[in-house]
Every structure is written in structure tokens, then in C-alpha cells.
Chimera marker file (.cmm) of the C-alpha trace (Angstrom):
<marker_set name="trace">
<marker id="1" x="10.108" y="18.062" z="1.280" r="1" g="1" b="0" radius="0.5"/>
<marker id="2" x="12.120" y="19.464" z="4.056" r="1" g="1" b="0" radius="0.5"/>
<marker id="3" x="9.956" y="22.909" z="3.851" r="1" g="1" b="0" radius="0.5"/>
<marker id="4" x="6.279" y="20.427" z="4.202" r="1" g="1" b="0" radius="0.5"/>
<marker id="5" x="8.202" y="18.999" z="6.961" r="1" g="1" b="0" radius="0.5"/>
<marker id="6" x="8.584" y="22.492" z="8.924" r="1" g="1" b="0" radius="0.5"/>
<marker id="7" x="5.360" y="23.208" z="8.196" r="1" g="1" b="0" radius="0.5"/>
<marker id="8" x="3.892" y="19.940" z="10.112" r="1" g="1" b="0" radius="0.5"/>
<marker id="9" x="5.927" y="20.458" z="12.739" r="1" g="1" b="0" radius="0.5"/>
<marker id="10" x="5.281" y="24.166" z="12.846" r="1" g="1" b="0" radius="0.5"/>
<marker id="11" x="1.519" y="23.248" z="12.835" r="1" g="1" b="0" radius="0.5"/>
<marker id="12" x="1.665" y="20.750" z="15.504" r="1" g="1" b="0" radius="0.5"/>
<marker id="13" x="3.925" y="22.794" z="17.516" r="1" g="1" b="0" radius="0.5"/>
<marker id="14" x="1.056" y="25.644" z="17.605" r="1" g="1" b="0" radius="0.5"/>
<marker id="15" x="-1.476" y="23.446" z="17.932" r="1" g="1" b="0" radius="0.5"/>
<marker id="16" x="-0.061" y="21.602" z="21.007" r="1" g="1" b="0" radius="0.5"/>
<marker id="17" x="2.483" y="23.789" z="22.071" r="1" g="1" b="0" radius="0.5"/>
<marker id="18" x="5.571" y="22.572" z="24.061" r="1" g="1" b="0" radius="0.5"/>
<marker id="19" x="3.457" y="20.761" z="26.617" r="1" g="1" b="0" radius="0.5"/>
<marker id="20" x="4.394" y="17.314" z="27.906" r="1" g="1" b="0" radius="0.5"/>
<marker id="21" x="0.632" y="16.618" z="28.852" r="1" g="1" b="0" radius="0.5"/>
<marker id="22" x="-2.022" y="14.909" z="26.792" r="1" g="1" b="0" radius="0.5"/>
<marker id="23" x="-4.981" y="17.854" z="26.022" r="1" g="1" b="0" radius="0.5"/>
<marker id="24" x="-7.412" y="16.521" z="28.074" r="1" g="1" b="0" radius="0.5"/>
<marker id="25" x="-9.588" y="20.019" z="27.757" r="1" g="1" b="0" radius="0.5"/>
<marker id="26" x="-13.250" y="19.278" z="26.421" r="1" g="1" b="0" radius="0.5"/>
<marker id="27" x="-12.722" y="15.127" z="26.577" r="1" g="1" b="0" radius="0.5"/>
<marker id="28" x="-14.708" y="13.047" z="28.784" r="1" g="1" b="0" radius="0.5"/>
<marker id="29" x="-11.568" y="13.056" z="31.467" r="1" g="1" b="0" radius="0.5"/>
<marker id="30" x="-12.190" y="17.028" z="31.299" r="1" g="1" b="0" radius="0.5"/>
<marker id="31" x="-16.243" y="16.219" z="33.022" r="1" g="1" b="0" radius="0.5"/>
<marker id="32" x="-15.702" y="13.471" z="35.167" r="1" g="1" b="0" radius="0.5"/>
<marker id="33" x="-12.421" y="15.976" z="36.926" r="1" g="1" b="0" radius="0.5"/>
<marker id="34" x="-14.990" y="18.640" z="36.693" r="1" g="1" b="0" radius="0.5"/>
<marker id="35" x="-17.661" y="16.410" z="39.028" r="1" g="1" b="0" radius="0.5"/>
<marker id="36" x="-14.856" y="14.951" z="40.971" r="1" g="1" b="0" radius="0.5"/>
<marker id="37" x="-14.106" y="18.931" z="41.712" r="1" g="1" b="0" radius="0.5"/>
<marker id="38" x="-17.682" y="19.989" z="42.150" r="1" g="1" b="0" radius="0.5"/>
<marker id="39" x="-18.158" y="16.782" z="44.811" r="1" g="1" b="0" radius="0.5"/>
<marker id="40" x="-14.723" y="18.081" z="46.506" r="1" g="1" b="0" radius="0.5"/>
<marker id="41" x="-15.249" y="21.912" z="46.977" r="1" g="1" b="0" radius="0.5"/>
<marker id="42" x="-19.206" y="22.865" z="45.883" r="1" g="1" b="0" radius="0.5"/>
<marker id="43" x="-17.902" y="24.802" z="42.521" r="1" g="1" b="0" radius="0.5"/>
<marker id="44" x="-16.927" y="23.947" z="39.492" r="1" g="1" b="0" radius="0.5"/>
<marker id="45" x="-13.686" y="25.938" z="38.898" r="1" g="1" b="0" radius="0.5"/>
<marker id="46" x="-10.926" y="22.979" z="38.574" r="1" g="1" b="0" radius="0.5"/>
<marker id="47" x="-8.280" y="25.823" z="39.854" r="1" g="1" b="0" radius="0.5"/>
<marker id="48" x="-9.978" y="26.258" z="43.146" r="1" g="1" b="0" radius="0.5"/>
<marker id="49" x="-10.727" y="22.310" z="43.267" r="1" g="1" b="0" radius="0.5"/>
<marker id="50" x="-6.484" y="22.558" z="43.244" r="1" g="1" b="0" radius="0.5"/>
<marker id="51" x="-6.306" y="24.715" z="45.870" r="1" g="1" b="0" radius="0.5"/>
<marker id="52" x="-8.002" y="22.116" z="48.206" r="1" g="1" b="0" radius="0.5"/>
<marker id="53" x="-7.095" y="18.873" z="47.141" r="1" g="1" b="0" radius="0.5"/>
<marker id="54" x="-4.020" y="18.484" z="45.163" r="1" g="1" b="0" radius="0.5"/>
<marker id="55" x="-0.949" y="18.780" z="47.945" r="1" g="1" b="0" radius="0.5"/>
<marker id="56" x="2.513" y="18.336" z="46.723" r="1" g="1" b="0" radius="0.5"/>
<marker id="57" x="2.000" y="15.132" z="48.008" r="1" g="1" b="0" radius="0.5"/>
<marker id="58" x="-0.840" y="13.835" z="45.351" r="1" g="1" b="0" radius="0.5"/>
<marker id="59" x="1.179" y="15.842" z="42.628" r="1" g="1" b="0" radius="0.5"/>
<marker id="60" x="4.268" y="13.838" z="43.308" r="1" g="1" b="0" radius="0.5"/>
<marker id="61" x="2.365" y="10.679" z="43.781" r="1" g="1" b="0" radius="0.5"/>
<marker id="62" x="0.717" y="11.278" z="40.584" r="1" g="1" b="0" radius="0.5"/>
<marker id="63" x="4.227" y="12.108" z="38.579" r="1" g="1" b="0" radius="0.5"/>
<marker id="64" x="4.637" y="15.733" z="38.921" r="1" g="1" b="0" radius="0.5"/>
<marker id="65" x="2.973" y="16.340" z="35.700" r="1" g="1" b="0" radius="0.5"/>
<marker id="66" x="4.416" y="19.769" z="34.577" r="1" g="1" b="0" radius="0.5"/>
<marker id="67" x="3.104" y="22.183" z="31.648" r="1" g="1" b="0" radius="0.5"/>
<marker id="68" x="6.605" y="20.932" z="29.587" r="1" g="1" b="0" radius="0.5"/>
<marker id="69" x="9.346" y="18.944" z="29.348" r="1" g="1" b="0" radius="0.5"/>
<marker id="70" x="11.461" y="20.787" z="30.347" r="1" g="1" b="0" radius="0.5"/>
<marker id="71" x="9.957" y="21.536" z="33.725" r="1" g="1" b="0" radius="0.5"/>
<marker id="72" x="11.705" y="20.432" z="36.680" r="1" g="1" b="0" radius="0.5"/>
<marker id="73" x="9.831" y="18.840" z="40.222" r="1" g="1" b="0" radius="0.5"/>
<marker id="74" x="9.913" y="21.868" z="42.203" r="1" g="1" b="0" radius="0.5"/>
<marker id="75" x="7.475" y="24.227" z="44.181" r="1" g="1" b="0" radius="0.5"/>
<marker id="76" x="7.421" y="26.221" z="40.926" r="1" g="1" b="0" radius="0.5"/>
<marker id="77" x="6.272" y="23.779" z="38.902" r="1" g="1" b="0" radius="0.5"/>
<marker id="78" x="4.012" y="22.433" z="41.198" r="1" g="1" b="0" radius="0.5"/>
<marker id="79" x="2.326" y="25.711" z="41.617" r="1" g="1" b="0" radius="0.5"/>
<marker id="80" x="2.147" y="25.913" z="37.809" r="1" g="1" b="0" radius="0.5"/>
<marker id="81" x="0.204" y="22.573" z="37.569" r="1" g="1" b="0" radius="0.5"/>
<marker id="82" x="-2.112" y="23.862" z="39.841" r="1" g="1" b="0" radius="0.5"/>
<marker id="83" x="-3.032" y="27.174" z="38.144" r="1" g="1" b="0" radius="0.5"/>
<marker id="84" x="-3.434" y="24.914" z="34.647" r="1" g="1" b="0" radius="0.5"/>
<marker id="85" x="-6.853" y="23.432" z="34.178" r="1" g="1" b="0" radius="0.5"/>
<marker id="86" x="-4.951" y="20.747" z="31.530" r="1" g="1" b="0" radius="0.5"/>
<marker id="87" x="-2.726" y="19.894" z="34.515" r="1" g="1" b="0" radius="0.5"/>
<marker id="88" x="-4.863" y="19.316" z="37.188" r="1" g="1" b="0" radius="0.5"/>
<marker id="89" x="-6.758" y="17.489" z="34.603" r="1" g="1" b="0" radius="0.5"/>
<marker id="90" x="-3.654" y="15.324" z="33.900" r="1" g="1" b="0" radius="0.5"/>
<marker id="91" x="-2.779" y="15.114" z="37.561" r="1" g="1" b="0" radius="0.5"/>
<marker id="92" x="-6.272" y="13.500" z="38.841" r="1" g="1" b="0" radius="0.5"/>
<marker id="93" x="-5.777" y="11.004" z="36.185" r="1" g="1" b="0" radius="0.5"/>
<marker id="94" x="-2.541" y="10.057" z="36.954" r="1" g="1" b="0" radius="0.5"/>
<marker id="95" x="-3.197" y="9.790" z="40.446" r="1" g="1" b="0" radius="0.5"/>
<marker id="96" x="-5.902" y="7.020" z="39.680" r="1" g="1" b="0" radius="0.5"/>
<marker id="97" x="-3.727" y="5.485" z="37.089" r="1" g="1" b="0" radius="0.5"/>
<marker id="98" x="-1.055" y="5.258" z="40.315" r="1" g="1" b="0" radius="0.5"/>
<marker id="99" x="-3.727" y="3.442" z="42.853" r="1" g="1" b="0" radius="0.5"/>
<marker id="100" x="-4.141" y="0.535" z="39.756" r="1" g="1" b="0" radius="0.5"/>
<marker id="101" x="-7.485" y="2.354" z="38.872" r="1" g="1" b="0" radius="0.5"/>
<marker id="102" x="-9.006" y="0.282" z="41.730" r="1" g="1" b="0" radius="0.5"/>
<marker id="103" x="-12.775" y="-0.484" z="41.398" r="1" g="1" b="0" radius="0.5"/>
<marker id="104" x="-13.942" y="1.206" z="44.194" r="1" g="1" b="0" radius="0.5"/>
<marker id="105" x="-17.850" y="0.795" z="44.209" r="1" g="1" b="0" radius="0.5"/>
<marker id="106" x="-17.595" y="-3.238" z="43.852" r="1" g="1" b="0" radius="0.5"/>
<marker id="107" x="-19.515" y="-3.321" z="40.407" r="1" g="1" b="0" radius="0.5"/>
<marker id="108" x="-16.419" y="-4.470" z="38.111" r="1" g="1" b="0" radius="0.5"/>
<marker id="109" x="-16.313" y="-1.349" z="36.345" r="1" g="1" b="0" radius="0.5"/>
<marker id="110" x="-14.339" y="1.523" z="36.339" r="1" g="1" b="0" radius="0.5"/>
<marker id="111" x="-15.419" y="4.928" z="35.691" r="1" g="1" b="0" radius="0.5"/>
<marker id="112" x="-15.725" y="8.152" z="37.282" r="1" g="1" b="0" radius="0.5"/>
<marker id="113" x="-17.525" y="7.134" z="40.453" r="1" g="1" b="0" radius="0.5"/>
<marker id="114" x="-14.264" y="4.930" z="41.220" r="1" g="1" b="0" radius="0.5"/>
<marker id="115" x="-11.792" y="8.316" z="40.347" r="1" g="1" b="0" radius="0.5"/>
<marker id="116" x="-14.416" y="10.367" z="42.779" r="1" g="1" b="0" radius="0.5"/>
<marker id="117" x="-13.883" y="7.561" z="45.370" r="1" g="1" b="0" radius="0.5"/>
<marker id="118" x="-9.681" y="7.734" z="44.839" r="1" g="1" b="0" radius="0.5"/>
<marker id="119" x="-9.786" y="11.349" z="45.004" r="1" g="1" b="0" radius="0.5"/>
<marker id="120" x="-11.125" y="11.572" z="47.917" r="1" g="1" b="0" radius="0.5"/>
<marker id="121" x="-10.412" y="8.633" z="50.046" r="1" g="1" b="0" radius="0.5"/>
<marker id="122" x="-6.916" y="7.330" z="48.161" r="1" g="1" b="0" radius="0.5"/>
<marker id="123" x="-6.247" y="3.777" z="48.698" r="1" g="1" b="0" radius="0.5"/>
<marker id="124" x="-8.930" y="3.343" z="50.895" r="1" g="1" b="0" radius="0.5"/>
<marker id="125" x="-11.490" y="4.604" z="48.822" r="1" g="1" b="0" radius="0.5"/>
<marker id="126" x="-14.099" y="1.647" z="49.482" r="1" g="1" b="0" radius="0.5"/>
<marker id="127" x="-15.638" y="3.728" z="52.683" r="1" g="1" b="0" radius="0.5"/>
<marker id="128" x="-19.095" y="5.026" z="52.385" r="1" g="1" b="0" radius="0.5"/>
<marker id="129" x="-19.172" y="8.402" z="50.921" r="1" g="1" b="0" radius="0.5"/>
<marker id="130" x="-20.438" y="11.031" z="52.780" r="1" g="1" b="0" radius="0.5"/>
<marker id="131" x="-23.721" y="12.728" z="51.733" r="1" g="1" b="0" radius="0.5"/>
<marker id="132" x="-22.504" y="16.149" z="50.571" r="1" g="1" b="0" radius="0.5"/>
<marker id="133" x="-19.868" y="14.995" z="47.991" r="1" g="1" b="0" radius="0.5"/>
<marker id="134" x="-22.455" y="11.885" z="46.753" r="1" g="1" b="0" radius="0.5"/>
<marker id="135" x="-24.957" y="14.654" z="45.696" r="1" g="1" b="0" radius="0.5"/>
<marker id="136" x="-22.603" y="17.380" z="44.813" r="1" g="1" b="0" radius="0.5"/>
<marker id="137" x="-21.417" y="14.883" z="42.408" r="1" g="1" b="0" radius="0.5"/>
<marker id="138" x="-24.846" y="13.171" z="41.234" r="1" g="1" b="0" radius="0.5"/>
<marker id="139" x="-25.823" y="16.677" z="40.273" r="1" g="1" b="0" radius="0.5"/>
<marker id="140" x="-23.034" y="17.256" z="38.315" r="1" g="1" b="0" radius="0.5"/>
<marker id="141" x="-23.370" y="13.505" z="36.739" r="1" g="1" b="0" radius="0.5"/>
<marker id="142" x="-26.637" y="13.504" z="35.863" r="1" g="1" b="0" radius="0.5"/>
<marker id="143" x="-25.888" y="16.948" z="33.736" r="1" g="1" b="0" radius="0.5"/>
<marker id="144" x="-22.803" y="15.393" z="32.165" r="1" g="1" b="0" radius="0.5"/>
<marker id="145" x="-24.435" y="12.013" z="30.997" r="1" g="1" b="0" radius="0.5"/>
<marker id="146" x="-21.722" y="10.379" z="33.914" r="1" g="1" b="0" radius="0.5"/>
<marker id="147" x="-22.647" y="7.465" z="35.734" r="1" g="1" b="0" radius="0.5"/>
<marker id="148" x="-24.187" y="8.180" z="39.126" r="1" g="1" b="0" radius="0.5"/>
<marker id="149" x="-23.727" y="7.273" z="42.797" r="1" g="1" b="0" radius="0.5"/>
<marker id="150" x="-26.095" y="4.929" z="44.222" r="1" g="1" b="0" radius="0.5"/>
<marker id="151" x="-26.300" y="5.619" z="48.331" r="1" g="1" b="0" radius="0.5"/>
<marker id="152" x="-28.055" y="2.377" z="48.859" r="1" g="1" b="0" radius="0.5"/>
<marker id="153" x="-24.863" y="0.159" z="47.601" r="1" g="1" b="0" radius="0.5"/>
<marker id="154" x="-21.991" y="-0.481" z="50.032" r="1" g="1" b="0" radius="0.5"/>
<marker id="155" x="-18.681" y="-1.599" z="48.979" r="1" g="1" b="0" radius="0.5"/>
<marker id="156" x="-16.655" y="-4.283" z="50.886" r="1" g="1" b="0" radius="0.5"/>
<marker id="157" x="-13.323" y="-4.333" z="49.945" r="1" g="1" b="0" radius="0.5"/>
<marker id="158" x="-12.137" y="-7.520" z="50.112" r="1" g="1" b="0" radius="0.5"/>
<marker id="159" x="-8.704" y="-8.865" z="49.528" r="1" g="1" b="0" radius="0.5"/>
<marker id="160" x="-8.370" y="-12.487" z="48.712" r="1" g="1" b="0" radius="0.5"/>
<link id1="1" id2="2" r="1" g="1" b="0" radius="0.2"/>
<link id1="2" id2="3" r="1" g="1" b="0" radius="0.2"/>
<link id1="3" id2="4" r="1" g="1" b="0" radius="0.2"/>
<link id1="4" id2="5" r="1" g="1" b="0" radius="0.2"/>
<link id1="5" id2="6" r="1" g="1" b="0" radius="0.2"/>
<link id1="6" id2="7" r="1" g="1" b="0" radius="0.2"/>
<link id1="7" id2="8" r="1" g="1" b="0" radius="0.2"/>
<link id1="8" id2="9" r="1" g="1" b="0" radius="0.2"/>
<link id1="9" id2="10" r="1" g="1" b="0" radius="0.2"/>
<link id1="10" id2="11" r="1" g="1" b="0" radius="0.2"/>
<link id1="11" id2="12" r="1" g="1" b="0" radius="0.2"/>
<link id1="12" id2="13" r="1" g="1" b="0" radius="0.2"/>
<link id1="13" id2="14" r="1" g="1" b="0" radius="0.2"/>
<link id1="14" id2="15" r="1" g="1" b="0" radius="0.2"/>
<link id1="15" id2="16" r="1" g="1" b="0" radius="0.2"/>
<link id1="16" id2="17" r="1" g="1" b="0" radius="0.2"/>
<link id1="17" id2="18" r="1" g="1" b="0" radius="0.2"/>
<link id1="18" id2="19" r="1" g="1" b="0" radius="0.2"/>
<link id1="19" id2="20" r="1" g="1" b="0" radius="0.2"/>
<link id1="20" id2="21" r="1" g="1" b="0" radius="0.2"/>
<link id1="21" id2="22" r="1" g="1" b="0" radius="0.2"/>
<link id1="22" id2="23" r="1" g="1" b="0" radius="0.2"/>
<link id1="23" id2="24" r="1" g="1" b="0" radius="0.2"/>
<link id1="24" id2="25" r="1" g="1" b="0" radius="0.2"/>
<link id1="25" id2="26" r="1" g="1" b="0" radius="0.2"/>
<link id1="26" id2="27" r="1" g="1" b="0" radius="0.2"/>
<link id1="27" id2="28" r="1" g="1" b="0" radius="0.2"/>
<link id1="28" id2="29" r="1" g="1" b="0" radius="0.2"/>
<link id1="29" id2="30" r="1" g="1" b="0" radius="0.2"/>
<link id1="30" id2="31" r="1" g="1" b="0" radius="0.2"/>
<link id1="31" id2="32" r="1" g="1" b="0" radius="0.2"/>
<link id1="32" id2="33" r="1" g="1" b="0" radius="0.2"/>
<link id1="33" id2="34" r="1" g="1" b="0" radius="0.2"/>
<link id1="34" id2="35" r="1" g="1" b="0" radius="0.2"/>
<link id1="35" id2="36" r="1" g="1" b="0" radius="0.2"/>
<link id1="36" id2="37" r="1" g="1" b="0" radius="0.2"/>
<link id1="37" id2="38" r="1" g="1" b="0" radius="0.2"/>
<link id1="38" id2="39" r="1" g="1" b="0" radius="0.2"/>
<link id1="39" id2="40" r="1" g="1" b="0" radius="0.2"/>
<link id1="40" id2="41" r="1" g="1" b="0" radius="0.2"/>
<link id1="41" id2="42" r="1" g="1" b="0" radius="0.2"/>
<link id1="42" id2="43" r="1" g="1" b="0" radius="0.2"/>
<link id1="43" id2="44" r="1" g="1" b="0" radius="0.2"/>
<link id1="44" id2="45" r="1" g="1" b="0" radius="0.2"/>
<link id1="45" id2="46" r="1" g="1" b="0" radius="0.2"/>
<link id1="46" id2="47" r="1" g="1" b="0" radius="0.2"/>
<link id1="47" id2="48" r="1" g="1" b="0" radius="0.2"/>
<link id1="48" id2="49" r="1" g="1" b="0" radius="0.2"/>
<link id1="49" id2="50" r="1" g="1" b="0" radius="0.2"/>
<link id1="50" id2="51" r="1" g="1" b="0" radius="0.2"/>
<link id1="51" id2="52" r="1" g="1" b="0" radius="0.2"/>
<link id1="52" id2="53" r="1" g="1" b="0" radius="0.2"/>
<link id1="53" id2="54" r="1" g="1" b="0" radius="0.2"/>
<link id1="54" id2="55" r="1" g="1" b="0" radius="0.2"/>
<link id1="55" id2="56" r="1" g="1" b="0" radius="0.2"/>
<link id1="56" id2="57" r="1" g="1" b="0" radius="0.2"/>
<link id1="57" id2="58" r="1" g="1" b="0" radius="0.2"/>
<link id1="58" id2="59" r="1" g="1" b="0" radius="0.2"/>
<link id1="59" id2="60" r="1" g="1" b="0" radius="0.2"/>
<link id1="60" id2="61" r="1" g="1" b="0" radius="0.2"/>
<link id1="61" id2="62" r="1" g="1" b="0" radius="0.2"/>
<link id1="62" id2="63" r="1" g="1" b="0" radius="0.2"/>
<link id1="63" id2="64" r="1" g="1" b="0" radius="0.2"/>
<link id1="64" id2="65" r="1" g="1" b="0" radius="0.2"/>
<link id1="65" id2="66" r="1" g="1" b="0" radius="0.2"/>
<link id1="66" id2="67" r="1" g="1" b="0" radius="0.2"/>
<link id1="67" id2="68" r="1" g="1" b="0" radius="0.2"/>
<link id1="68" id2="69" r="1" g="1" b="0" radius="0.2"/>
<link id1="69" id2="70" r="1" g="1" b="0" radius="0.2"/>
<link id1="70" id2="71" r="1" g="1" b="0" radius="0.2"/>
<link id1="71" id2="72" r="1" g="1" b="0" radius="0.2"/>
<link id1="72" id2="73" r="1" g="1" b="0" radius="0.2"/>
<link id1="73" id2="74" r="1" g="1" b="0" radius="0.2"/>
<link id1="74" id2="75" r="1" g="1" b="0" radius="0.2"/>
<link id1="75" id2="76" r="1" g="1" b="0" radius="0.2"/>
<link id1="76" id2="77" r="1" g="1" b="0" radius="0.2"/>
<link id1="77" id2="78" r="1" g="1" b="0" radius="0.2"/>
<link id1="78" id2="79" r="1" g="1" b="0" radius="0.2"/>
<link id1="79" id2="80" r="1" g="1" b="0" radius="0.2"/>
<link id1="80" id2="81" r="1" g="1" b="0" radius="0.2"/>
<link id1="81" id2="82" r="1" g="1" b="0" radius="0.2"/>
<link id1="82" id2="83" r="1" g="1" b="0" radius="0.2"/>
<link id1="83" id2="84" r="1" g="1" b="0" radius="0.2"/>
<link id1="84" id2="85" r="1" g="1" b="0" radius="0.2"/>
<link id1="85" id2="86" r="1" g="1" b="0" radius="0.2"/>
<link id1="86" id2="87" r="1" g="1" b="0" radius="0.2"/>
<link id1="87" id2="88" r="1" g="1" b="0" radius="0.2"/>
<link id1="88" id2="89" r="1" g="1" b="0" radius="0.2"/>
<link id1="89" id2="90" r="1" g="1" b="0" radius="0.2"/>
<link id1="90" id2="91" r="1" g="1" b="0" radius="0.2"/>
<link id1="91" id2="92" r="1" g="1" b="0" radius="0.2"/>
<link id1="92" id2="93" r="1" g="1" b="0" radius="0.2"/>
<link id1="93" id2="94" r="1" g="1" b="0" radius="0.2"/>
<link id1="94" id2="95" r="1" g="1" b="0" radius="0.2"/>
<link id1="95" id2="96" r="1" g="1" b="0" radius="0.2"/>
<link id1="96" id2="97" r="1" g="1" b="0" radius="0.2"/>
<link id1="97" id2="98" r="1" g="1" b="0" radius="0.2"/>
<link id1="98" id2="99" r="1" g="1" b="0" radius="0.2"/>
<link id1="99" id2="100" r="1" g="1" b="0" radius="0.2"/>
<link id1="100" id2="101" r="1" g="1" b="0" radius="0.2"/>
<link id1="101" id2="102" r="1" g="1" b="0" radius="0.2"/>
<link id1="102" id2="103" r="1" g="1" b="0" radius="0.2"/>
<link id1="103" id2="104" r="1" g="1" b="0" radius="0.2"/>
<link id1="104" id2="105" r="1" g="1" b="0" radius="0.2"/>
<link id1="105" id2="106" r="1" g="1" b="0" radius="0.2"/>
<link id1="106" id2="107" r="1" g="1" b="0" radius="0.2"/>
<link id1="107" id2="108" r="1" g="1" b="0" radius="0.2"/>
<link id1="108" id2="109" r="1" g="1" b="0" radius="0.2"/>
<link id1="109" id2="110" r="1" g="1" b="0" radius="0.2"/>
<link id1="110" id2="111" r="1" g="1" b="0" radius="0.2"/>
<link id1="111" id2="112" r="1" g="1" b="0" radius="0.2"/>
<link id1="112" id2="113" r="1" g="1" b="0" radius="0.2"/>
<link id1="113" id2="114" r="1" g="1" b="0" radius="0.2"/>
<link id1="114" id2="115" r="1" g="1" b="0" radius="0.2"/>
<link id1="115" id2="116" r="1" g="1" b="0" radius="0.2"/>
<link id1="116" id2="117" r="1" g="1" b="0" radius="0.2"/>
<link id1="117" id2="118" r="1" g="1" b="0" radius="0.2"/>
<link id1="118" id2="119" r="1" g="1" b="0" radius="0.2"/>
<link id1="119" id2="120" r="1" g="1" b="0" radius="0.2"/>
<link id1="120" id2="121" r="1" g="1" b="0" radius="0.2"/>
<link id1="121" id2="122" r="1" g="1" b="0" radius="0.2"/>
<link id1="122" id2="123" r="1" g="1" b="0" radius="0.2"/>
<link id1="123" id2="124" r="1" g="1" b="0" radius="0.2"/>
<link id1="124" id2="125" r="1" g="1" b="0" radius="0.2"/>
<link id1="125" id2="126" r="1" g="1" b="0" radius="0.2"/>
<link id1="126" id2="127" r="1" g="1" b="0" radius="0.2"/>
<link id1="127" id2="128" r="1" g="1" b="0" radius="0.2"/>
<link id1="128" id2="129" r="1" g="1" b="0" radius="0.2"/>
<link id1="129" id2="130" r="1" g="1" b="0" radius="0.2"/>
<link id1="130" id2="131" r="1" g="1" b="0" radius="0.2"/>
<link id1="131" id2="132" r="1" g="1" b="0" radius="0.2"/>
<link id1="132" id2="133" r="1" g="1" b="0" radius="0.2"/>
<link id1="133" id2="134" r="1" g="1" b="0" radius="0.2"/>
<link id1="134" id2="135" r="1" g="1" b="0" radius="0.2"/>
<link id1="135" id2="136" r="1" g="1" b="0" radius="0.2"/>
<link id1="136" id2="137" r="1" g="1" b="0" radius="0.2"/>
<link id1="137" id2="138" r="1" g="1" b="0" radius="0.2"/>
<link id1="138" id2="139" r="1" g="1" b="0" radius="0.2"/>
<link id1="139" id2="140" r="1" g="1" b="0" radius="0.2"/>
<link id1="140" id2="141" r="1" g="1" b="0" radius="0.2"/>
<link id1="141" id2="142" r="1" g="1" b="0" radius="0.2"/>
<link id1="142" id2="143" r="1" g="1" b="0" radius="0.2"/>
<link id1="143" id2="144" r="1" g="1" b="0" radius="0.2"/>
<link id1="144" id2="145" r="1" g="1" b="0" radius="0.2"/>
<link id1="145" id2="146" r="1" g="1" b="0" radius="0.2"/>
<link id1="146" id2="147" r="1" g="1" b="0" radius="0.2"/>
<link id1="147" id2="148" r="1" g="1" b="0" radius="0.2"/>
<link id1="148" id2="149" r="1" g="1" b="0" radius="0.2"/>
<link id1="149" id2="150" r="1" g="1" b="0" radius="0.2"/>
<link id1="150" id2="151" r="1" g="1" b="0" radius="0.2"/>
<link id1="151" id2="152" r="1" g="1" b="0" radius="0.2"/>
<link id1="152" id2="153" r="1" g="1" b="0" radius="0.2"/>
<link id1="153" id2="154" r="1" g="1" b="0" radius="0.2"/>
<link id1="154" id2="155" r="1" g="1" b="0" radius="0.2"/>
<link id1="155" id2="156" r="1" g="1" b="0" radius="0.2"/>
<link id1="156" id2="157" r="1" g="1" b="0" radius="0.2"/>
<link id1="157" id2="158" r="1" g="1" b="0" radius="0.2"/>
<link id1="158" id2="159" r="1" g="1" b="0" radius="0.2"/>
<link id1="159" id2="160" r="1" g="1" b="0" radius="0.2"/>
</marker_set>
């Protein structure tokens, strides 16, 4: 018993490693990050997509996700995330998790159009998008089965 129980662990342990993130590689979180990127920067290399739009800042505000648990907050780890496709997966998410997953587009949904919108504005994602991210990403959507952006709507946020 104690031998099948090293072997689960053994099994899980090399099949997930001693990460403290989720595996969000090759899920649907893994395309809509990879549009939110290509909107951001023009490619679709999540590392570079990093570079330019995950600060300390947005790491911190969304947890200071770290490749394991035993990672502290620091520059290092930070600069780890950033180099981790998993992590910066993990990190966009979180960040959206952190701003209540706000429904950014006004259609009581949310989905990736909304985590574009976050990424890019923050809190006050309800603005209208400029041109070059709203195609950058419909490209990318309409390739990934995602949701598109529709340039004709035009969100008022409205607080009641």
C-alpha cells in the first residue's frame, strides 16, 4: 500500500511538478491570454506580451503568482513569472479575478473580450477600445473560435 502510494505521488509529482500554479497550457485560458497578448503587442509570444504589460505592479495586484511554493515576492520571482508562459497565463487571470471579473462590454457576460478590456484599461476598462488592439484581437478570435469585438457597441458603465 505504502509503495502504490509513492508511486501516485511520484506520478503526480512528474506530471505537475512542484508548481503552485494551475496548468493552464493548451486550455481555453491558454487562447484567450494568447489574443489578449496579440491585441497588446502585434505577436503572439506570451513572453514578449510580459515584457510590455505585466509591471511588478499587475503581478502583485494579481498575487505574485510564482513557479512554486516555495517562491518568495521578490524581483526574482517576478522575473521568473514573466519568462513562464504558465505564469503569465496564471497572472492575467488572476488579475481579472482581482477587478471582480467586471463585465466590461455591457452584455452580462463574461468572457475574453471583458479580460482584453481589464488588461488593458484595469478598472476602467468600459472606454472604447482603440482600433489596433480591437482587430489585433478579432483576428486572433475569429481563429480561436473566441467571441469577437463588436466596434459599433459602446459600453456605459454605470454605477447604481
Amino acid at each position: 500500500m505504502i509503495f502504490l502510494i509513492y508511486i501516485i505521488y511520484a506520478v503526480a509529482y512528474l506530471t505537475i511538478g512542484n508548481s503552485a500554479l494551475p496548468n493552464q497550457l493548451n486550455t481555453p485560458n491558454h487562447l484567450c491570454v494568447t489574443c489578449i497578448c496579440h491585441a497588446r503587442t502585434g505577436c503572439f509570444s506570451l513572453q514578449n506580451c510580459a515584457n510590455y504589460s505585466i509591471n511588478y505592479k499587475y503581478w502583485e495586484i494579481a498575487g505574485a503568482p510564482t513557479l512554486s511554493n516555495e517562491s518568495e515576492v521578490n524581483q526574482e520571482s517576478y522575473q521568473a513569472c514573466i519568462a513562464d508562459d504558465n505564469c503569465i497565463i496564471n497572472t492575467i487571470m488572476r488579475y481579472v479575478e482581482v477587478l471582480n471579473k467586471k463585465d466590461c462590454i455591457c452584455d452580462e457576460m463574461f468572457d475574453c473580450r471583458d479580460k482584453l478590456s481589464l488588461h488593458l484599461y484595469g478598472e476602467n476598462c468600459s472606454v472604447k477600445m482603440a482600433r489596433t488592439p480591437q482587430r489585433r484581437y478579432n483576428n486572433c478570435a475569429r481563429r480561436n473560435s473566441l467571441p469577437i469585438l463588436d466596434p459599433n457597441i459602446e459600453c456605459v458603465d454605470v454605477d447604481l
